[in-house]
Steps between C-alpha positions, in 0.01 A plus 500: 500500500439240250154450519199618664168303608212608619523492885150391585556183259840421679516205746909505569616218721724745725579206736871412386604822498350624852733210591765610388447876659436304837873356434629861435328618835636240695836554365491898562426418885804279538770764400319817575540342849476875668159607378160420548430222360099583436629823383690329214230251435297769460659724259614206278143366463342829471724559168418191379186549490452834358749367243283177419230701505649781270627215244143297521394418128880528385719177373868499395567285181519125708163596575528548881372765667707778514487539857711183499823701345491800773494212752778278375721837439437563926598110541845590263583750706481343794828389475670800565248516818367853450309760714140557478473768185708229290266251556176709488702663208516168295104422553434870355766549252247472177189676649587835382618410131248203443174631676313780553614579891760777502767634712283671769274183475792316650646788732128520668464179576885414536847602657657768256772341427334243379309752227843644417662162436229389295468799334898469384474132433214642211774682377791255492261285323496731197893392465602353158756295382610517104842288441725745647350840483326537858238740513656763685249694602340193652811405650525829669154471689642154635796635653318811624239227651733288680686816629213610626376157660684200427197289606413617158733288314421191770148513389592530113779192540238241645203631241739469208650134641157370551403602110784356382452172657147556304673664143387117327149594466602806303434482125696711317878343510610872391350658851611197703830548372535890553391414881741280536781699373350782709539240862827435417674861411297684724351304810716234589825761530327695715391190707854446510654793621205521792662128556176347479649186329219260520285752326767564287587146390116411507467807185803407319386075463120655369677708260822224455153276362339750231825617385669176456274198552747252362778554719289548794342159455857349440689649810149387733553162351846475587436619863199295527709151371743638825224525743664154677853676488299822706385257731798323571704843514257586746505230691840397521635932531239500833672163629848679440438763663300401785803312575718773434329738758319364753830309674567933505199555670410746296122601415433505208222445156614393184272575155580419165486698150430410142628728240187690310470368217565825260819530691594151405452628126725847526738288684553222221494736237772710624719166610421336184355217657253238329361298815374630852729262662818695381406743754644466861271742665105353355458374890628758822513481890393771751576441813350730806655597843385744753812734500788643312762323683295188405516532120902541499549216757275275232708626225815418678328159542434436191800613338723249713289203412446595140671638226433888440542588110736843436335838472174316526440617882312855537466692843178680488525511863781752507408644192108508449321528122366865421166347671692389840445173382730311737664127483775293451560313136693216489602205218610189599650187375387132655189588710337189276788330340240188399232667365584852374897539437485849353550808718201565760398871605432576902345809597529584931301775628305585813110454539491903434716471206293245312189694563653778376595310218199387404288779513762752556302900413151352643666403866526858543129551569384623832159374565252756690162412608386813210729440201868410522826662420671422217856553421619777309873485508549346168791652345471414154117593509595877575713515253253348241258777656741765414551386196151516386488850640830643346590360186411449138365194339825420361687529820214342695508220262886423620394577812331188547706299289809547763333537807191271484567174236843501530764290791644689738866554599672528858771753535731624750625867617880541619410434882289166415153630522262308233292653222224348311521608114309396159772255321668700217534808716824727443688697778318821459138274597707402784587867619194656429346202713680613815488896459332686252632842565884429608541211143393825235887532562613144455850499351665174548316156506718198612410115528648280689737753552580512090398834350208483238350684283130599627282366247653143628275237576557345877442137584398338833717571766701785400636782696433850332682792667409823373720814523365841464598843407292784593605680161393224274131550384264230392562426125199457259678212315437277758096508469630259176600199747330498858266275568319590754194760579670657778818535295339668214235734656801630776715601198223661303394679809895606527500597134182764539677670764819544316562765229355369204739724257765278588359223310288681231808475260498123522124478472477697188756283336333175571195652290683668230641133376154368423394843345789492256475128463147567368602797343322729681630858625725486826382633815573912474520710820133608572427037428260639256454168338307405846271788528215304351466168630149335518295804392619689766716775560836470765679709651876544521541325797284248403675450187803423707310217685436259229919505493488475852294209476679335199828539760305329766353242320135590529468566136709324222607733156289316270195547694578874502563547146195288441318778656661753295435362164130428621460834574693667217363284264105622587634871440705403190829628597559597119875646643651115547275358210303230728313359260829381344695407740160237635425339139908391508430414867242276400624371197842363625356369821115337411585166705300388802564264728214300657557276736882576501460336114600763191323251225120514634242640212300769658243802374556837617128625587342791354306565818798687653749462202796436717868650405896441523437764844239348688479236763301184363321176605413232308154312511431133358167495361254230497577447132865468646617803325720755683424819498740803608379806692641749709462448832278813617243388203139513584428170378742321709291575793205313382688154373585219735811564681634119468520548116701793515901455476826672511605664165758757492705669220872349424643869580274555811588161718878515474743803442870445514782680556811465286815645697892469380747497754898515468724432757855509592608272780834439641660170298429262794345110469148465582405803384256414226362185726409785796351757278265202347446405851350856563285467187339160571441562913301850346305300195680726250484367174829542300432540103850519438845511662868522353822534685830614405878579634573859462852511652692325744303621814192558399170330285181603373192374486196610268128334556121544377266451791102498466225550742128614543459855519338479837823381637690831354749534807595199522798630296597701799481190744705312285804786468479538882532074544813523240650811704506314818551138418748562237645805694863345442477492137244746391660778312207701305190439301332681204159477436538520145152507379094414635223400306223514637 
């Protein structure tokens, strides 16, 4: 709500837009062919009424009415033809936050689903976007939204597409920016994995044209200077065809594709390319038929008239996309030798299959003359819904990362049944996909019938078999490399079940090398050093779940003994000398980075008087002077949050690991080459390595290897690799010395 008028000195010319509500009606009747059609005409122009009247006096920054965005969001998301609430939805979606009508306002006088989704689409709004720290918090109500009602996220796709066709008339490049960066990392994935592509490709061109206006000008140029190469590809591909098929007597449509323009980009940046032309795949064919048997008769067809290109065919048919998404791909050679030589793509599907395709999550809706039913059976949104309900910011964060932005991964069991999986998944995802319970006691992991080790990452297409022994118990260690929420929160259910004195030992130990390394007292019997954390007093048991939680991830050492010195330090724990040990703290490590940059000038402020201990924030001043301050300071609250930047200390960002390894291997070739192998396929970084023949049979090996702290069993992943790749020539290994 940009601006307000008086209403009695308003004369709005409502005309176009009642037009284009009259279009939207129309529209609804044709494929809500089952219902009343006064009964949708109804309930569409009753919302858009109350909504034009609830909005009257408002204008967005082009200086329309508002009423005009709420009606071209319900146009947007006509496209993925939805029920009645969506649409109603879409009319109503800024009443609550930009008005003063309220939730009941809307339940009285609408459906209450429609309150509910508007009521969560007020809440999504609140989601922000800062480079690549997501509001978590913000993300969470999203997911829990779209689990809830994934007309939700419908509703929030066409408002945001509509605003970013609109973003020009923003002034502040800053804000226009952030928004951007926001559509892209946030909305457009999930567009993506509902398969909504032209909504999808629609929000990645806005953004592709406020994040890099140059080479979005210069790749529309290009495509616009081959508009009479689309044409004749058109053209001449239908005439090819036609002939093709109809001496088949086949029935059949045939519709054409042009690559999305932010596709174009990713693609020529990964292939190096300079020109659109260099790509064999800008223009596509879809051709429909009314049956299964159909679509492989035209692909036999078309493969003995034209050249099919190696490994560039994909059965979809037999093998549907996590989203059933069905249809043959093809790439042929010759289907326009005179106007377009390079390679030309041809998709075959049935007339259920491409509307599938299309629209794919949004064909599920059952219309009813009161409401409609909506699916529910989206995998990947349960999963997102447990999530938010069962783990910790840190683990929800990764969470998301794997099983929302990222690809995902086919996968096959012994006896050929498919499994959908994010990309980078390791055997133990796999296993704990198919059975929670009966995997706890996964021994063995073989792919492709090769046995792995189970932190190995699995590629399209392999076949994981997974052998079990009842005995074997689910190890802790492996919360360091699975990638998926259903992985991690089946083993740390295990792991609270299990007797926790079996891995106190180990937990205790992990702790004790930052306490020395800060020379601090070890951890004594009674964990006395914890009993005082945050003002507050814990209990043995609790004591022994911040280890618990350093073991599982939850809580990483330095935070912990942040809390200790924090806490200590208030009391003036006079028995390790503090005060000491925090002026040579501060001393040898006083440089900030802001900005990922060591050499900016900045002012600590006296307003909170941050130290070496604390969490800080910088803020840039309208003076342009930048100012440090923890991050809980009073004052932050009050200054504008887009002057305020990351700042951390050196020692608080990264913490490494020094460890120094010595091995003796059998005197073999290849040796050093596969233990480097190992190193690079884990990201290990080697600080030194030197090699040397102690006898006849046998050689040693001694190497420095450095890591972040975070990552402190990776050590243990890496001995287990080197056991069972190099199982032939492994002898021993001493771990000769860790610095952590």
């Amino acid at each position: 709500m940009e601006n307000e008028i008086k209403e009695e000195k308003l004369e709005i010319d409502y005309s176009k837009i009642d037009a284009k509500v009259e279009k939207i009606i129309k529209l609804a009747i044709w494929y809500m062919s089952k219902m009343n059609p006064e009964s949708i005409e109804s309930r569409i122009r009753k919302a858009y009424e109350f909504s034009k009247q609830a909005h009257h006096g408002q204008f967005r920054k082009s200086w329309e009415p508002y009423i005009s965005h709420p009606v071209e969001s319900a146009i947007i998301s006509l496209s993925i033809k939805p029920d009645l609430v969506t649409i109603e939805s879409c009319f109503l979606h800024d009443v609550i936050e930009d008005t003063d009508y309220t939730y009941d306002d809307i339940e009285k006088l609408f459906w209450t689903d429609v309150a509910k989704v508007c009521e969560w689409v007020e809440k999504v709004s609140k989601v922000k976007y800062r480079a690549e720290d997501r509001n978590i918090w913000s993300l969470r109500k999203m997911f829990v939204a779209m689990a809830e009602d994934i007309r939700v996220i419908f509703v929030k796709l066409s408002d945001r597409l509509h605003n970013m066709k609109t973003i020009k008339y923003h002034s502040n490049p800053e804000k226009i920016e952030r928004i951007a960066l926001e559509t892209l990392n946030i909305y457009a994935p999930i567009a993506d994995r509902l398969w909504l592509f032209a909504l999808k490709n629609e929000l990645e061109e806005e953004c592709f044209k406020v994040l890099e206006p140059e080479e979005y000008k210069k790749i529309k140029h290009e495509l616009s200077s081959m508009k009479d190469s689309e044409i004749a590809f058109r053209k001449n591909a239908r005439l090819e065809i036609d002939a093709l098929l109809k001496k088949s007597w086949i029935k059949y449509d045939i519709d054409f594709r042009v690559k999305s323009i932010y596709s174009i980009y990713k693609k020529m940046k990964e292939k190096w390319y300079e020109k659109v032309s260099d790509l064999y795949d800008v223009f596509g064919v879809r051709v429909m038929v009314e049956n299964i048997e159909t679509c492989y008769r035209v692909l036999w067809i078309i493969h003995n008239t034209w050249t099919p290109i190696p490994k560039k065919f994909k059965d979809y048919i037999a093998l549907p996309k996590p989203n059933w998404y069905k249809s043959l791909h093809t790439t042929i050679i010759g289907l326009i030798s005179n106007y377009r030589k390079q390679a030309t793509e041809i998709q075959i599907r049935t007339y259920d299959m491409h509307l599938q395709a299309e629209i794919w999550i949004a064909a599920h809706f059952e219309y009813k003359e009161n409401g409609s039913i909506v699916a529910t059976d989206v995998d990947w949104i349960k999963e997102i819904k447990d999530a938010v309900e069962n783990l910790g910011n840190s683990d929800f964060m990764d969470s998301l990362k794997i099983d929302v932005f990222k690809d995902r991964i086919f996968l096959f069991t012994p006896k050929w049944d498919t499994v959908d999986m994010p990309a980078w998944s390791t055997p133990i995802d796999f296993a704990y996909e198919l059975h929670t319970e009966l995997w706890n006691h996964i021994m063995i992991a073989k792919v492709n019938w090769k046995t792995v080790t189970l932190d190995r990452e699995l590629h399209n297409w392999d076949v994981i078999e997974i052998i079990t022994d009842k005995s074997r118990k689910a190890n802790p260690l492996r919360l360091s490399f699975v990638k998926t929420t259903k992985a991690r929160a089946a083993i740390k259910s295990f792991l609270k079940k299990e007797n926790k004195d079996l891995h106190r030992e180990r937990w205790r130990e992990i702790l004790n090398k930052y306490l020395e390394r800060i020379e601090m007292p070890v951890l004594d019997k009674d964990l006395s050093i914890l009993r005082s954390i945050d003002w507050r007093e814990y209990s043995l048991e609790e004591r022994f779940s911040f280890l618990e939680q350093i073991w599982n991830f939850s809580l990483t050492p330095s935070n912990l003994i942040r809390k200790i010195v924090k806490t200590t330090r208030s009391v003036e724990h006079k028995k390790w000398n503090l005060k000491n040990e925090l002026e040579n703290e501060i001393e040898c490590t006083k440089d900030i980075y802001i900005w990922w940059e060591k050499n900016i000038d900045y002012v600590l402020w006296t307003c909170c008087n941050p130290t070496f201990w604390d969490k800080i924030v910088a803020h840039i001043n309208r003076k342009w002077i930048i100012t440090i301050h923890k991050r809980d300071c009073l004052n932050i609250s009050k200054l504008s949050k887009e002057r305020l930047i990351w700042a951390y200390y050196e020692w608080d960002e990264r913490e490494n690991i020094l460890v120094h390894l010595k091995f003796i291997f059998l005197n073999r070739m290849w040796v050093l080459k596969n233990l480097s192998d190992i190193l690079y396929s884990m990201n290990i970084n080697v600080l030194e390595m030197s090699s040397w023949k102690q006898s006849l049979s046998e050689s040693y090996i001694d190497m420095q290897l450095d890591f972040l702290d975070y990552d402190y069993l990776i050590i243990d992943r890496f001995l287990d690799r080197v056991k069972l790749k190099m199982n032939d020539t492994f002898v021993s290994v001493e771990i000769k010395k860790i610095e952590w």
